[in-house]
ZADORO-415925 format. One line per field, with one value per atom (N, C-alpha, C): atom name; x, y, z; residue in three letters. Coordinates in Angstrom, 3 decimals. Example, Ala and Ser with C-alpha at 12.3 -4.5 7.8 and 13.67 -1.06 7.14 Angstrom:
a = (N; CA; C; N; CA; C)
xx = (13.190; 12.300; 13.200; 12.850; 13.670; 12.900)
yy = (-5.690; -4.500; -3.300; -2.250; -1.060; 0.030)
zz = (7.800; 7.800; 7.800; 7.080; 7.140; 7.870)
r = (ALA; ALA; ALA; SER; SER; SER)
// end
This chain:
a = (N; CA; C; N; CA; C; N; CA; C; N; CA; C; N; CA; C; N; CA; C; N; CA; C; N; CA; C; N; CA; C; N; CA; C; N; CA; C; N; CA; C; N; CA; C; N; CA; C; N; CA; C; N; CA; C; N; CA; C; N; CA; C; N; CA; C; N; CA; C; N; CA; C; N; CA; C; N; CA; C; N; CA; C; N; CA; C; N; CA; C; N; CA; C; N; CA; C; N; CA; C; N; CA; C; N; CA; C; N; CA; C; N; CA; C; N; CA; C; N; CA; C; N; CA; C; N; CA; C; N; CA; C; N; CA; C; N; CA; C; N; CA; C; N; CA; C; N; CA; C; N; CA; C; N; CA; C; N; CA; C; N; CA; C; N; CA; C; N; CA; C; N; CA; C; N; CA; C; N; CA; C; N; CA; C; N; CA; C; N; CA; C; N; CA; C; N; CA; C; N; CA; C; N; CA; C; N; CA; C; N; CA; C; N; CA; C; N; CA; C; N; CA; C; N; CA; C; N; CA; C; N; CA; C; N; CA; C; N; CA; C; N; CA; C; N; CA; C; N; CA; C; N; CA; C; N; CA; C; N; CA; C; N; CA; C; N; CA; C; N; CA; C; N; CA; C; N; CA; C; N; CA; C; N; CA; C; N; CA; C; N; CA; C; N; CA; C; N; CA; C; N; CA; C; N; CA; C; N; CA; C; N; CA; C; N; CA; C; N; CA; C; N; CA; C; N; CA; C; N; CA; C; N; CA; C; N; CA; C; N; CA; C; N; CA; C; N; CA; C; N; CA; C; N; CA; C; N; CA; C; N; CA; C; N; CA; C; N; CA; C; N; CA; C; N; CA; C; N; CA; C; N; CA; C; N; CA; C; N; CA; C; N; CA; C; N; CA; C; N; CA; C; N; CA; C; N; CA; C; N; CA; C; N; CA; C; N; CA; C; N; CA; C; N; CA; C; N; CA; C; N; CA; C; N; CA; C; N; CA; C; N; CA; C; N; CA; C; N; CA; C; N; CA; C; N; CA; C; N; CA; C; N; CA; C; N; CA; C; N; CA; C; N; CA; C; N; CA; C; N; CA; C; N; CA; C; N; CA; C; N; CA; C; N; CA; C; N; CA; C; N; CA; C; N; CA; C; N; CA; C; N; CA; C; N; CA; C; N; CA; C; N; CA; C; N; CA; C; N; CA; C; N; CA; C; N; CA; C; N; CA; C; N; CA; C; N; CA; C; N; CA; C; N; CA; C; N; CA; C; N; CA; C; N; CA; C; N; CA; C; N; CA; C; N; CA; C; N; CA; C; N; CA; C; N; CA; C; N; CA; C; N; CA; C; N; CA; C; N; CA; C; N; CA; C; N; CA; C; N; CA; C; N; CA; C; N; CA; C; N; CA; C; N; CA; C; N; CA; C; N; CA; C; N; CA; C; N; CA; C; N; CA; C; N; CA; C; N; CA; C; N; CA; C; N; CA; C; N; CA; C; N; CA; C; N; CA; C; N; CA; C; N; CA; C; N; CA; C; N; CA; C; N; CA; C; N; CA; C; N; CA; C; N; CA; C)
xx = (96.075; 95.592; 95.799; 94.757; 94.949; 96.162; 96.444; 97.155; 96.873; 96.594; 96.504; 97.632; 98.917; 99.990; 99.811; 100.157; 100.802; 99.835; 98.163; 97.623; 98.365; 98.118; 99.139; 100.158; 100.746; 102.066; 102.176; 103.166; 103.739; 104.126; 103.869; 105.025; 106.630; 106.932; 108.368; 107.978; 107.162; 107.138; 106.924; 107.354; 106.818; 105.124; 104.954; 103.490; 103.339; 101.767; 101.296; 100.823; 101.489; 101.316; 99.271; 99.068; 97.947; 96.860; 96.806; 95.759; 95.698; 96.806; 97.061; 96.367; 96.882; 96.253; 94.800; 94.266; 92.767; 92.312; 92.474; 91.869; 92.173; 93.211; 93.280; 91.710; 91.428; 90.911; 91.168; 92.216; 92.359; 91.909; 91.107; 90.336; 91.180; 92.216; 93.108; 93.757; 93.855; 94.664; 94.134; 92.599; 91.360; 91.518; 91.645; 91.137; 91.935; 93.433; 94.472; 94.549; 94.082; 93.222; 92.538; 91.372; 90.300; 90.892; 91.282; 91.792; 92.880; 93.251; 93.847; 93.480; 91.850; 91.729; 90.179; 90.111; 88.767; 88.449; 89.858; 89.280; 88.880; 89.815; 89.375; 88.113; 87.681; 86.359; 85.374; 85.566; 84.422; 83.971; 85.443; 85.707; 84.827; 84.875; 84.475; 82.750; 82.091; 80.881; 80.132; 81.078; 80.585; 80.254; 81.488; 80.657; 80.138; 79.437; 78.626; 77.509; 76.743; 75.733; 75.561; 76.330; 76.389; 75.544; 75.953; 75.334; 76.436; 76.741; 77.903; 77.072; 76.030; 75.515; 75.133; 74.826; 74.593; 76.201; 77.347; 78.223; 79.444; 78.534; 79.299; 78.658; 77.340; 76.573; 77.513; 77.600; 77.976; 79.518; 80.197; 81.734; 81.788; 80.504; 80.397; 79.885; 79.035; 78.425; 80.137; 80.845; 81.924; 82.835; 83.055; 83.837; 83.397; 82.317; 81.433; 81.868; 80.997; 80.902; 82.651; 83.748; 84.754; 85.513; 85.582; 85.445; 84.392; 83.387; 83.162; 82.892; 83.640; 84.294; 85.765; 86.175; 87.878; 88.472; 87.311; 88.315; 87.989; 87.633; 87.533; 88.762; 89.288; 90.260; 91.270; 91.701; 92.321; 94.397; 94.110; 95.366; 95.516; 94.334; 94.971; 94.979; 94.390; 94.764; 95.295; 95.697; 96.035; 94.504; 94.715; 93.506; 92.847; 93.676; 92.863; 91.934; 92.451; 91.396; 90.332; 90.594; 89.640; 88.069; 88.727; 87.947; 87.244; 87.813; 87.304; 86.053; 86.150; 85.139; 84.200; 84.486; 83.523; 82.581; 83.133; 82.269; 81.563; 82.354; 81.730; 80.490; 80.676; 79.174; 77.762; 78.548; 77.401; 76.613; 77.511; 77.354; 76.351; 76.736; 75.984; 74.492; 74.632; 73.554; 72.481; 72.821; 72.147; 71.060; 69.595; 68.944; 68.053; 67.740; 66.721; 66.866; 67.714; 68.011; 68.296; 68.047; 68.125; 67.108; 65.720; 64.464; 65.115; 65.790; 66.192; 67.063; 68.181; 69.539; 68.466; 67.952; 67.182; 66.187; 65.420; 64.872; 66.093; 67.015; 67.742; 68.439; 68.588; 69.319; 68.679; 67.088; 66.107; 65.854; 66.202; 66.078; 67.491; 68.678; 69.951; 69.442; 68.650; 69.113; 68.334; 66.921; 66.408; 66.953; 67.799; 68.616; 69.629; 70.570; 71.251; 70.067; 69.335; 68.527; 68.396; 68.934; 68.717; 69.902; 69.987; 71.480; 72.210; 73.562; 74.520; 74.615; 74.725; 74.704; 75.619; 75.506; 76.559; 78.115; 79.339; 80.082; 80.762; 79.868; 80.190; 81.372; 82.401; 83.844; 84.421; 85.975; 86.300; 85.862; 85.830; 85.714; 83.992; 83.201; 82.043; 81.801; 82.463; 82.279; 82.967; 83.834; 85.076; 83.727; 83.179; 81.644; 80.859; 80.382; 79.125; 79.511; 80.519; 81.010; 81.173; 81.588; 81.937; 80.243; 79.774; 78.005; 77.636; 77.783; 77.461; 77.748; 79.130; 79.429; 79.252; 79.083; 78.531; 77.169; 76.372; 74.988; 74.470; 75.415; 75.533; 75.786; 77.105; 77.211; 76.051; 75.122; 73.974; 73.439; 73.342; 71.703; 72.356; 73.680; 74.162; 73.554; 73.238; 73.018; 74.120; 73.688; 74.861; 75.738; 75.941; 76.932; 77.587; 76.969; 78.157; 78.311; 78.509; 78.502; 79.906; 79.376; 80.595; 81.977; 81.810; 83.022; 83.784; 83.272; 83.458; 83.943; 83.469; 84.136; 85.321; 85.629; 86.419; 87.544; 87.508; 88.659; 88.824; 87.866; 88.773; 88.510; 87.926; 88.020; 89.075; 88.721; 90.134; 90.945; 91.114; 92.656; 92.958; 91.974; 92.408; 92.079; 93.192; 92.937; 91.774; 91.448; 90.412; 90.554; 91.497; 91.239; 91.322; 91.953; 91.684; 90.298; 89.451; 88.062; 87.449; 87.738; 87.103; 86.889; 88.172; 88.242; 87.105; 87.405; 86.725; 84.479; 84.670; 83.128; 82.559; 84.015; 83.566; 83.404; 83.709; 83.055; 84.055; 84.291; 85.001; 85.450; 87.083; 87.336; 86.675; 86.337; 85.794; 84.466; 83.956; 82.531; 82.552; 83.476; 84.274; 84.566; 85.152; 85.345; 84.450; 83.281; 82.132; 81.243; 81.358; 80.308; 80.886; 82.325; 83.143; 82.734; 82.738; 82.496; 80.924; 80.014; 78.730; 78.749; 79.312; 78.767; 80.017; 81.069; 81.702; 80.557; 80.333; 79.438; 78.171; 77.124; 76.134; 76.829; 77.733; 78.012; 78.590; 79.141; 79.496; 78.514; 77.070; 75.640; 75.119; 75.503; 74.791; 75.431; 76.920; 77.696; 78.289; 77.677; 78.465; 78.632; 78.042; 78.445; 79.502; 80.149; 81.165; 82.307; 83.684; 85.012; 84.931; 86.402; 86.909; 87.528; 88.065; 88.623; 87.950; 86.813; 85.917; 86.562; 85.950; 86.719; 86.336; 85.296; 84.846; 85.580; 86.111; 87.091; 88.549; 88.627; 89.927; 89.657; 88.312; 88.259; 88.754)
yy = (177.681; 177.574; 178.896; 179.106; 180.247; 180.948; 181.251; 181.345; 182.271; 181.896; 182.577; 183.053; 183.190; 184.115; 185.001; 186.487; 187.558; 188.025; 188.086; 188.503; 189.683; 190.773; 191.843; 191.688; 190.611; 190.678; 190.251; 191.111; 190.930; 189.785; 189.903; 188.567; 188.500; 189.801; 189.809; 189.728; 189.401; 189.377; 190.713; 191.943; 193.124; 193.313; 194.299; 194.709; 195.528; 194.681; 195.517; 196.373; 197.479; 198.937; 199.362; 198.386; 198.639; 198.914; 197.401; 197.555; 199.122; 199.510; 200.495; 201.791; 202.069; 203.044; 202.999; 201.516; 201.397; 202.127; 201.445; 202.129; 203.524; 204.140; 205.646; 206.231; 205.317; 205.901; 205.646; 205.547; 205.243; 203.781; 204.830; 203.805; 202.701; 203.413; 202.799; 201.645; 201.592; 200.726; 199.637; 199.845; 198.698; 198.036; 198.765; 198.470; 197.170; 197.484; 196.469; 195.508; 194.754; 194.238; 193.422; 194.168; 193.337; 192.459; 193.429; 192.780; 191.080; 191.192; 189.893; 189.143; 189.426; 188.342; 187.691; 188.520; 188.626; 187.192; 186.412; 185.179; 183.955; 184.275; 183.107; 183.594; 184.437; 184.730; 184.486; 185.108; 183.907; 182.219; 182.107; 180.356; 180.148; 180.502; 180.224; 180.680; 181.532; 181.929; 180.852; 180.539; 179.536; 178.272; 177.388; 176.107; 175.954; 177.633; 177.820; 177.558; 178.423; 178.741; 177.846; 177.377; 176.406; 177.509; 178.773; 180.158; 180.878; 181.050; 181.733; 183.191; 183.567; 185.145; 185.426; 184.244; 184.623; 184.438; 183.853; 183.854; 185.336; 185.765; 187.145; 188.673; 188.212; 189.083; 188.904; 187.624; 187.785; 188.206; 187.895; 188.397; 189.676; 190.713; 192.165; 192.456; 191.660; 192.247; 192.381; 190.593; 190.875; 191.864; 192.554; 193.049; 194.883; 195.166; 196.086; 196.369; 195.187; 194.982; 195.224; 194.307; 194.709; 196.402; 197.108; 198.158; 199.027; 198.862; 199.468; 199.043; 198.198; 197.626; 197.358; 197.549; 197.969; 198.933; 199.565; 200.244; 199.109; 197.980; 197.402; 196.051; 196.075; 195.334; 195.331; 194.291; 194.724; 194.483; 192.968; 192.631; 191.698; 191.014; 189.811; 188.401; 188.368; 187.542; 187.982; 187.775; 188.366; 189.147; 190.091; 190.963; 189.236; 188.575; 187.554; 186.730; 186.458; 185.625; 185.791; 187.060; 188.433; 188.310; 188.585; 188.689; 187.519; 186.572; 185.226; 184.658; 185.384; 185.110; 186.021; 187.088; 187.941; 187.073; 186.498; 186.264; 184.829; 183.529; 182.920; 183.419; 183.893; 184.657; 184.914; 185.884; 186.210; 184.843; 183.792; 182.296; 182.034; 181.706; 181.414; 181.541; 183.205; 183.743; 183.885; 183.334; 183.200; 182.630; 183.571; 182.528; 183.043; 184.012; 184.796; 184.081; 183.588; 183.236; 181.687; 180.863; 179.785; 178.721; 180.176; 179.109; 179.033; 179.865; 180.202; 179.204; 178.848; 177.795; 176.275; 176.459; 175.015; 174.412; 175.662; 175.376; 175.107; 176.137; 175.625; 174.501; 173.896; 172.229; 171.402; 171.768; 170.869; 170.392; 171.250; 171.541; 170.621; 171.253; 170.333; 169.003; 168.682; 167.196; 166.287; 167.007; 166.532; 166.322; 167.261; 167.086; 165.865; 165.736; 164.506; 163.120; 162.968; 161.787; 161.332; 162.570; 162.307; 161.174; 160.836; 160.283; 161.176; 160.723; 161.900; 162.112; 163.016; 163.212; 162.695; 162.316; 161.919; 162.334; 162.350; 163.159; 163.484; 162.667; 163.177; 162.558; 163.616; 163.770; 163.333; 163.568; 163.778; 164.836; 165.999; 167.291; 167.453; 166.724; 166.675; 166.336; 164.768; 163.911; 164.877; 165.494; 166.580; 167.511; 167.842; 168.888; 168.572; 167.496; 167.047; 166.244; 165.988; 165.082; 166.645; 167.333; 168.310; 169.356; 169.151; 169.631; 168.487; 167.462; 166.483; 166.299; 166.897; 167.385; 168.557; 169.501; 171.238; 170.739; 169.716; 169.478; 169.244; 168.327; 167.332; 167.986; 169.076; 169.830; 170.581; 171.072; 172.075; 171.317; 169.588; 169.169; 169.392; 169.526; 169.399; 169.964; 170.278; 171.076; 172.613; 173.428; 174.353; 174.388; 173.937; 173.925; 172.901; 171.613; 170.826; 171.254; 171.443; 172.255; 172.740; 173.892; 174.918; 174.064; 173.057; 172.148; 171.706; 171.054; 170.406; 171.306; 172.412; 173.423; 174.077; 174.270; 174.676; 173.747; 172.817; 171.666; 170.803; 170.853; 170.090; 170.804; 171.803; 172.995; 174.184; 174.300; 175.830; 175.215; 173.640; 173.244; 173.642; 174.223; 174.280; 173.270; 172.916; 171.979; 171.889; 171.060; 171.154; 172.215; 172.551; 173.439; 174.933; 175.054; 176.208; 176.456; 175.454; 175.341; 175.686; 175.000; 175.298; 176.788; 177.365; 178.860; 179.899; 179.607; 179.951; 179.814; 178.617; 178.744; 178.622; 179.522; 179.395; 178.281; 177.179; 175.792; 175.030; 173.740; 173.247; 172.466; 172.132; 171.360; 170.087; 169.077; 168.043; 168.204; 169.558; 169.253; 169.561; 170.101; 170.234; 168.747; 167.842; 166.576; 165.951; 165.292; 165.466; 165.843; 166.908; 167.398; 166.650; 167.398; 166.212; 165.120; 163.983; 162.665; 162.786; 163.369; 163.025; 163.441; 164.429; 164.893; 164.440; 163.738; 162.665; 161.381; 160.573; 159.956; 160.103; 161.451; 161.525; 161.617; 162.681; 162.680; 161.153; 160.423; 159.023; 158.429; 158.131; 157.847; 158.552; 159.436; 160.681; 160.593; 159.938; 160.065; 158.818; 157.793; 155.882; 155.887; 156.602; 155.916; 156.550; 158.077; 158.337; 157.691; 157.988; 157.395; 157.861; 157.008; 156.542; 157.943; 159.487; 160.032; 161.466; 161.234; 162.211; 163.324; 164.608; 165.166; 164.913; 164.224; 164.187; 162.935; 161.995; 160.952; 161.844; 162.674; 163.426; 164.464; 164.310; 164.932; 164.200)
zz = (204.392; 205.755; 206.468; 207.157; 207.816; 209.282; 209.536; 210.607; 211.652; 212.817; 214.074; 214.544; 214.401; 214.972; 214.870; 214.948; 214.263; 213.575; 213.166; 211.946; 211.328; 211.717; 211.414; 210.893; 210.885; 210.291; 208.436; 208.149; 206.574; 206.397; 204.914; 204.488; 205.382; 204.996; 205.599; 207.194; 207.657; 209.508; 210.070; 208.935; 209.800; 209.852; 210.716; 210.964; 209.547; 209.089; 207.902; 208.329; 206.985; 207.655; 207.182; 206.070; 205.419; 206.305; 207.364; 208.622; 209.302; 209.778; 210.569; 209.503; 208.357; 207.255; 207.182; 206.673; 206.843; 208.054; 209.187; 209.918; 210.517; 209.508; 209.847; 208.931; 207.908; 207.117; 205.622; 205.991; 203.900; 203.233; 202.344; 201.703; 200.707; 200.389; 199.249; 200.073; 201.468; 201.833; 201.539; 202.197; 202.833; 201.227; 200.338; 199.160; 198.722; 199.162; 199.097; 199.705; 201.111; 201.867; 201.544; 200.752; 200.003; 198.876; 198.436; 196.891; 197.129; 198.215; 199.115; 199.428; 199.769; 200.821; 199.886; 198.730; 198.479; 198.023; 197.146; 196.399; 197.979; 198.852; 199.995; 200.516; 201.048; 201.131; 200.484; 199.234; 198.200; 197.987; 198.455; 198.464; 199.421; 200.501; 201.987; 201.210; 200.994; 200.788; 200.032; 199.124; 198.165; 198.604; 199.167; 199.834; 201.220; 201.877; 203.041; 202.068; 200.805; 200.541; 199.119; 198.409; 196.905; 195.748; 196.465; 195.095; 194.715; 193.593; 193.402; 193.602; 193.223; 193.558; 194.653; 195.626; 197.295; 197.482; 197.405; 197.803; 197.623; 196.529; 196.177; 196.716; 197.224; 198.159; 199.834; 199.779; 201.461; 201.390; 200.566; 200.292; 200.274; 199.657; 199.724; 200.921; 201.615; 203.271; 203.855; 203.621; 204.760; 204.729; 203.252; 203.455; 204.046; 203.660; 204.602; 205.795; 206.345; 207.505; 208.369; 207.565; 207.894; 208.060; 206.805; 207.204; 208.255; 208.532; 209.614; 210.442; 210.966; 212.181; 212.503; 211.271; 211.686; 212.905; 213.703; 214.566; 215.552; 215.703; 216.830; 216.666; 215.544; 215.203; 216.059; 216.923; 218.251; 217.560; 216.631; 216.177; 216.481; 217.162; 218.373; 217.545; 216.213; 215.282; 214.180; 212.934; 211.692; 210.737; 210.370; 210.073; 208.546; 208.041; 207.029; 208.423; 209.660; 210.190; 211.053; 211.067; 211.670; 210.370; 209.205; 208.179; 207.758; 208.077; 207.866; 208.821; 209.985; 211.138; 211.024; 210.131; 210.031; 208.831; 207.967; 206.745; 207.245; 207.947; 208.739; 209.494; 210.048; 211.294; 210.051; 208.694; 208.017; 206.987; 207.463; 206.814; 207.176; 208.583; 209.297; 209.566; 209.578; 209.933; 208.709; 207.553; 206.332; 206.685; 205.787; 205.882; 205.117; 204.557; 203.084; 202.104; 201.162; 200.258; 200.231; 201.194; 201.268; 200.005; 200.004; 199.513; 197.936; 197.550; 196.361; 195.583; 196.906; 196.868; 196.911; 197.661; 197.265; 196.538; 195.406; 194.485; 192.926; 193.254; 192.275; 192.186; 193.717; 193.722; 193.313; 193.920; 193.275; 191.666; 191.026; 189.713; 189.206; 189.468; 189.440; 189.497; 190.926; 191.406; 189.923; 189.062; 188.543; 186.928; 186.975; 185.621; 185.716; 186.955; 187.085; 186.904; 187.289; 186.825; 185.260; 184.364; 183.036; 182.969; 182.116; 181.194; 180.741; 180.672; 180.274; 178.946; 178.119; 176.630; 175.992; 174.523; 174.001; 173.909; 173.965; 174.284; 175.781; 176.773; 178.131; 178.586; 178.843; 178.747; 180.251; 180.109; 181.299; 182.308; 181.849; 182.075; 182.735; 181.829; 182.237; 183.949; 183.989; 185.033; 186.139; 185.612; 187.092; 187.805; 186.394; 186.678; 187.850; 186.878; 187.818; 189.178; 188.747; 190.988; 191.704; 191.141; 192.008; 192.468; 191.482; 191.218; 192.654; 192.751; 193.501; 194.669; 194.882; 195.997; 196.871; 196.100; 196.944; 197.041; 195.929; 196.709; 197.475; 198.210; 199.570; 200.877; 200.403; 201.037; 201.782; 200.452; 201.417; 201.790; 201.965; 202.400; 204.029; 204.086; 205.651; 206.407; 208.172; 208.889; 209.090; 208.901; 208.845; 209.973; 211.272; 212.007; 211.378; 211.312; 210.568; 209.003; 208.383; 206.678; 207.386; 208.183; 208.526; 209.240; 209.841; 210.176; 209.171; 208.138; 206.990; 205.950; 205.724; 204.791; 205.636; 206.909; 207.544; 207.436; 208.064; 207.729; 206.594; 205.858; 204.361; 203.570; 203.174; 201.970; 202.599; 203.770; 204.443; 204.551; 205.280; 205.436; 206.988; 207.681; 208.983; 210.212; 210.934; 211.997; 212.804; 213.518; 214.520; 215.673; 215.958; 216.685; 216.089; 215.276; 214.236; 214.252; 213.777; 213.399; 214.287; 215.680; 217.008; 217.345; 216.831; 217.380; 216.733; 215.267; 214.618; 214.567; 214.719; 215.115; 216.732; 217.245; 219.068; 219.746; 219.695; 220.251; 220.776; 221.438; 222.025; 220.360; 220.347; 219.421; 219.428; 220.520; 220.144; 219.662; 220.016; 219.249; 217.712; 217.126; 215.666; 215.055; 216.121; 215.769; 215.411; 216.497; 216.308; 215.084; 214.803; 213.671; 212.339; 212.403; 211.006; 211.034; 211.995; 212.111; 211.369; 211.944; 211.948; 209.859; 209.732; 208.210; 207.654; 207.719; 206.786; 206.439; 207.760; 207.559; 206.927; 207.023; 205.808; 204.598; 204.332; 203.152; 202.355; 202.874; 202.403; 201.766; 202.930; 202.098; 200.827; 201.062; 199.890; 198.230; 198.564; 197.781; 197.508; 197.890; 197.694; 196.071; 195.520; 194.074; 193.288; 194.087; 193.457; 194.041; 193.015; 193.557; 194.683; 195.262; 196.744; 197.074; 196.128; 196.183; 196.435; 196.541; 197.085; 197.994; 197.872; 198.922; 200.623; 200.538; 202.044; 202.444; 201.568; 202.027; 202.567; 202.361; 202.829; 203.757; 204.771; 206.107; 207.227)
r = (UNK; UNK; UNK; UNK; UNK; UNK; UNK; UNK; UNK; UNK; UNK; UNK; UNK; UNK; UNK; UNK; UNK; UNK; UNK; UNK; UNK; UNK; UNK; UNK; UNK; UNK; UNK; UNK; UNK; UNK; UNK; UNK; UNK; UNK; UNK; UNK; UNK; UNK; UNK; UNK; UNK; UNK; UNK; UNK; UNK; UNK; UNK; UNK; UNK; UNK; UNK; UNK; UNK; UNK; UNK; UNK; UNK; UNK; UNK; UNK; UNK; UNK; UNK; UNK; UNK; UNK; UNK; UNK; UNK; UNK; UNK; UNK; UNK; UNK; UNK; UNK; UNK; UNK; UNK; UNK; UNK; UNK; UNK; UNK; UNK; UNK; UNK; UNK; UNK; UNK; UNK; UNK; UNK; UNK; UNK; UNK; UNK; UNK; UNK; UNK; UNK; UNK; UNK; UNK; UNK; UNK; UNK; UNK; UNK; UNK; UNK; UNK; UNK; UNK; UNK; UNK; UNK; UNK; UNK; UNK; UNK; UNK; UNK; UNK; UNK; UNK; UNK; UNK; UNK; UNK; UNK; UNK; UNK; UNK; UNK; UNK; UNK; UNK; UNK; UNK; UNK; UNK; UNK; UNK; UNK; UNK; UNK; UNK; UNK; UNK; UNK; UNK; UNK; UNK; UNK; UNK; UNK; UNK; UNK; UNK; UNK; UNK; UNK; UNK; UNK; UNK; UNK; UNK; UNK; UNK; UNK; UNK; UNK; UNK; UNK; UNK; UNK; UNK; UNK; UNK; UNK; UNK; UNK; UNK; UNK; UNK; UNK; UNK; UNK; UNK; UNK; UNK; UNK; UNK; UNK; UNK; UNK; UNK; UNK; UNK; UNK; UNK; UNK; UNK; UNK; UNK; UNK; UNK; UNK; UNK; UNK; UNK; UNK; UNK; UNK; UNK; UNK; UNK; UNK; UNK; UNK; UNK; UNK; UNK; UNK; UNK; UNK; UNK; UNK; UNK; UNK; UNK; UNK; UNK; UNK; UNK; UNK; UNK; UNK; UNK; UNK; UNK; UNK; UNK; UNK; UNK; UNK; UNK; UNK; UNK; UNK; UNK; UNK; UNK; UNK; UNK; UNK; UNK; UNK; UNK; UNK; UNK; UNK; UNK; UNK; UNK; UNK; UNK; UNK; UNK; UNK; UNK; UNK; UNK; UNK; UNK; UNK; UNK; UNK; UNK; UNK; UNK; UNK; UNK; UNK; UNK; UNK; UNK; UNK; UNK; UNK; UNK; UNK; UNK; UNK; UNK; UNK; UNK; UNK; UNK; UNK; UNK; UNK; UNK; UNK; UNK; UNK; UNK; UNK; UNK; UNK; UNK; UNK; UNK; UNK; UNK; UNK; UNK; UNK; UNK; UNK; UNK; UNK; UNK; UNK; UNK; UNK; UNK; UNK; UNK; UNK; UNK; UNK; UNK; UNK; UNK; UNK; UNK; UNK; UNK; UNK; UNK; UNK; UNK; UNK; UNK; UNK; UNK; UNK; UNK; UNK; UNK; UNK; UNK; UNK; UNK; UNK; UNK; UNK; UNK; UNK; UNK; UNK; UNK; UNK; UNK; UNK; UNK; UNK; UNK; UNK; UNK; UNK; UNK; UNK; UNK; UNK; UNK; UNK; UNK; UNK; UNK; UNK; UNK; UNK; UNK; UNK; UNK; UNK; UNK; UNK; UNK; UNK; UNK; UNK; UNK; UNK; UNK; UNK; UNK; UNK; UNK; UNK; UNK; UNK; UNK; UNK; UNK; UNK; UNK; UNK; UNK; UNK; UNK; UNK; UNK; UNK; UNK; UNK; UNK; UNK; UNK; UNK; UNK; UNK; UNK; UNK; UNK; UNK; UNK; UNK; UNK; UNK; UNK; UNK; UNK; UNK; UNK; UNK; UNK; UNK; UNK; UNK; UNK; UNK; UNK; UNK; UNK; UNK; UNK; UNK; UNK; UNK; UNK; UNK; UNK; UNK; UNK; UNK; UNK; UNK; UNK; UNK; UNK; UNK; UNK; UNK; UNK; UNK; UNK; UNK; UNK; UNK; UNK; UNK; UNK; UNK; UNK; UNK; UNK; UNK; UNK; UNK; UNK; UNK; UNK; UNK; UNK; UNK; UNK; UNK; UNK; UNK; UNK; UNK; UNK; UNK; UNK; UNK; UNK; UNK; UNK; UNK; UNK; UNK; UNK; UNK; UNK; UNK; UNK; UNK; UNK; UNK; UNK; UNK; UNK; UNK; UNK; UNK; UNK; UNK; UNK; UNK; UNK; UNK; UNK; UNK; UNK; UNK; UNK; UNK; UNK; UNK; UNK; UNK; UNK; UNK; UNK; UNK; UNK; UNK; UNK; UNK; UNK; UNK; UNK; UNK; UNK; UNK; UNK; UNK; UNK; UNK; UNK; UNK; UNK; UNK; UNK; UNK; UNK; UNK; UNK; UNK; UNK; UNK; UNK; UNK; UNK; UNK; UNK; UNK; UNK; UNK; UNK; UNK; UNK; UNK; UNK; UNK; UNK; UNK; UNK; UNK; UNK; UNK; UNK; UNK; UNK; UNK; UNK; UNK; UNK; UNK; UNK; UNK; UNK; UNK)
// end
């Protein structure tokens, strides 16, 4: 979960000196930075867009984009949730590659109609619920998508969430409510243990 105290601050509670280096300039710092923050960012890219190659495009915009905008980095959150709103916004603002993400679901959705092959394992079924679930995911509206991946894939509270996509927390509530409920329809035939049962 993310934390709004202190962004700047170290493990040990001191101020990371890395932020301060980056934005002197050094590239090696930023580099260390990235290399930190890069797997949650991807996470986050991934169940905004359900592409692992659009999700690794926008993980390279954010982190861009982050460096050259690091001098506007004030501190006033921790530089991970700084970065996180940056890659949110470019979530958001997705929308080229959409026709792409939804011809390939299309294609998915038509292979699940088959029967499962002989052999189809545990491992299989972990697959495809989870295939079943990022699917559902995209049919969402992207403000609600972005609620729903915010609080039960990030783990952050409603008002965490709120901050993050600018909005009043109850309308965060709201959106959860509304896309727990589609996703439930979308998804009645898997187990009770779904991840959208745990929003």
């Amino acid at each position: 979960m993310l934390s709004a105290s202190h962004p700047t601050a170290a493990p040990d509670g001191l101020p990371d000196r890395r932020v301060a280096l980056a934005r002197a300039g050094d590239e090696a710092a930023f580099g260390e930075l990235v290399r930190e923050h890069q797997n949650m960012i991807h996470a986050l890219a991934y169940r905004m867009t359900g592409s692992a190659e659009d999700a690794a495009d926008l993980a390279q915009d954010t982190f861009v984009k982050a460096w050259q905008r690091l001098g506007t980095f004030r501190g006033d959150s921790s530089f991970g949730t700084w970065v996180h709103r940056i890659a949110l916004n470019l979530c958001l603002n997705w929308r080229e590659r959409t026709e792409r993400s939804r011809h390939a679901h299309a294609g998915l959705e038509q292979e699940s109609q088959m029967s499962p092959p002989s052999g189809y394992d545990l491992a299989d079924r972990e697959a495809e619920r989870s295939r079943r679930v990022n699917e559902a995911l995209q049919r969402l509206k992207p403000a609600d998508r972005a609620a729903v991946v915010l609080t039960v894939f990030e783990g952050l509270n409603h008002a965490q969430a709120a901050r993050q996509l600018d909005c009043a927390e109850t309308t965060v509530s709201w959106r959860v409510w509304l896309a727990r409920r589609q996703l439930r329809k979308w998804l009645s035939d898997l187990d009770s243990d779904s991840p959208e049962d745990s929003a």
